[in-house]
N, C-alpha and C positions, 0 to 999 in steps of 0.2 A: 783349934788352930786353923788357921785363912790359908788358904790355898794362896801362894805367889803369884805376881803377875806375871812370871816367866813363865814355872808350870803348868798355870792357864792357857799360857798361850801356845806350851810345845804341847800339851793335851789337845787344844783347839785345832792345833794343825796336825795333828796326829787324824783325829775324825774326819778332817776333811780330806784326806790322802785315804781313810778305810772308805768312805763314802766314794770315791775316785773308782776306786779298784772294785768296787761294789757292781756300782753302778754298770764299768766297763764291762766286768763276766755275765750282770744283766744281759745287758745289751747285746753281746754276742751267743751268748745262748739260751736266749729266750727263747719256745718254740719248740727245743726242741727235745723236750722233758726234765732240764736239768731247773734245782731252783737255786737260788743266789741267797744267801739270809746272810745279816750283822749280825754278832752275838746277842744282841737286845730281840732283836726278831725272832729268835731260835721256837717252833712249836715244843710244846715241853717234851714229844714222845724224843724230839731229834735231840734236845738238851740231855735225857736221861741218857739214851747212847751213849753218848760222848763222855758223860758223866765215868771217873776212872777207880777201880778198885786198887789204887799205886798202895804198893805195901811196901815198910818201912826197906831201905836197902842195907841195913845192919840186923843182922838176925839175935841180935840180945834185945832189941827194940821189940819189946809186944805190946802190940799196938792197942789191943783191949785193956791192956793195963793202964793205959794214958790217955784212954778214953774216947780213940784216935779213930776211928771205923769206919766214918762215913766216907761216900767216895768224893771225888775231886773234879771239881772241872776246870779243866787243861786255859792256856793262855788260846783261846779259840775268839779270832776278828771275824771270820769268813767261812760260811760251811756252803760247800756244794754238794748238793742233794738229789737223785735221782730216787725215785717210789721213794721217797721218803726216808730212804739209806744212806747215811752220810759217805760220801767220797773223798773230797777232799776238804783239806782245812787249811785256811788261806793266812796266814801269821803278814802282819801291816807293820811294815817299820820304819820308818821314818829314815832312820840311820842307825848301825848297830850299838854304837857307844855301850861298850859292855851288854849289849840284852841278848846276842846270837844265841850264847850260852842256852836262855829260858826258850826258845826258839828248838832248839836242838834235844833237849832236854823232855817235853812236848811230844817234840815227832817222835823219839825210841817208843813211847809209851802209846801214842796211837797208832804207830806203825803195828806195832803188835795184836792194835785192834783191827787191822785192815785196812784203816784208814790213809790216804797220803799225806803230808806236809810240806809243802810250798813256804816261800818266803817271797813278798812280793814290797821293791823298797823303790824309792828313786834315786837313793845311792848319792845321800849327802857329801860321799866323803870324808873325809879328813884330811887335814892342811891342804884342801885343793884338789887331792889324787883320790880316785877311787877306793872304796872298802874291800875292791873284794880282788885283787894283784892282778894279774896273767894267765891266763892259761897254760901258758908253758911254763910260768915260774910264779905259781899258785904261791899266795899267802897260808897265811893260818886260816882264815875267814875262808873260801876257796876250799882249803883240804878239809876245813869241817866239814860245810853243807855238801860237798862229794858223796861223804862218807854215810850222811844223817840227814837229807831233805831230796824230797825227790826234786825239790830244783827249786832255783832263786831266780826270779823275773825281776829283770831292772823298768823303769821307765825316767831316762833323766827329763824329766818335765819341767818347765821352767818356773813352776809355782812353787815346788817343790825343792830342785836341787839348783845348786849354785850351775854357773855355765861353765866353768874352769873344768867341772866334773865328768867325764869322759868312762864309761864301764868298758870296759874289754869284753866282749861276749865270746864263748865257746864254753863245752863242758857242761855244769851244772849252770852255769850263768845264762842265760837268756834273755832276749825282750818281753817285754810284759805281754805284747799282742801275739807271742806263740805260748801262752797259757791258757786260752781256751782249746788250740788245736790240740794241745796235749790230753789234758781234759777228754774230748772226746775219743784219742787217741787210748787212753786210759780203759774209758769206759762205754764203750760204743753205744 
């Protein structure tokens, strides 16, 4: 089965918004021990890490029975790396169109590893108005990532998002260029 010319093309633009954001936390923290890696780059000790022993969430599920055991590697676009420790994990989206969920989903289960999760998007929208409401009068998308990401960085970049599209920032919502100072904020 052929891959479509559509899903080529929001796949292709997908890469080049992760290479964006790549690049950017390069760029800014180069220097100054932190490293930047795409899922493809990952060295294998920092892939194993991350690598998750998620067990089933219904306890009549035995998971040896279904042959099920090995572990799991998470929806991971982005890892920032000090000595070689993963820190945070940078989740690339495009726009949410139902995927916050595997986003959110994700961060509980590395949260628990110590890890952070970030969501970093240019905030496509829908019908023209932003994904993610007000700060005062938080959507659903909003009281998720509050609740489950240590934070979502917009950047409406015009390659990217339509010009109609306007994010509201406060709260968990942020600009993309205050995700390195957190970052360091984070991890000194």
């Amino acid at each position: 089965m052929t891959e479509s010319a559509r899903q080529r093309r929001v796949r292709e633009e997908g890469d080049r918004w992760e290479m964006y954001v790549a690049e950017f936390l390069k760029d800014c923290l180069s220097g100054e021990g932190y490293r930047v890696y795409r899922e493809q780059d990952l060295p294998q000790g920092l892939r194993y890490r991350l690598s998750l022993e998620v067990p089933s969430l219904w306890d009549e599920i035995d998971l040896n029975a279904i042959g099920d055991t090995d572990k799991i590697f998470g929806d991971v676009d982005i890892v920032v790396a000090k000595d070689e420790e993963p820190l945070v994990i940078v989740s690339c989206k495009l726009s949410l169109h139902n995927r916050l969920t595997e986003t959110l989903f994700w961060s509980i289960l590395y949260h628990q590893q110590g890890v952070r999760v970030v969501l970093v998007t240019p905030d496509k929208g829908h019908g023209g108005r932003s994904e993610w409401g007000q700060p005062n009068r938080p959507n659903k998308n909003r009281q998720l990532a509050r609740r489950f990401l240590a934070g979502v960085y917009v950047e409406n970049h015009p390659d990217f998002c339509p010009s109609t599209v306007k994010t509201r920032f406060g709260d968990v919502v942020k600009p993309l260029k205050q995700l390195p100072e957190d970052i360091r904020r984070w991890y000194p």
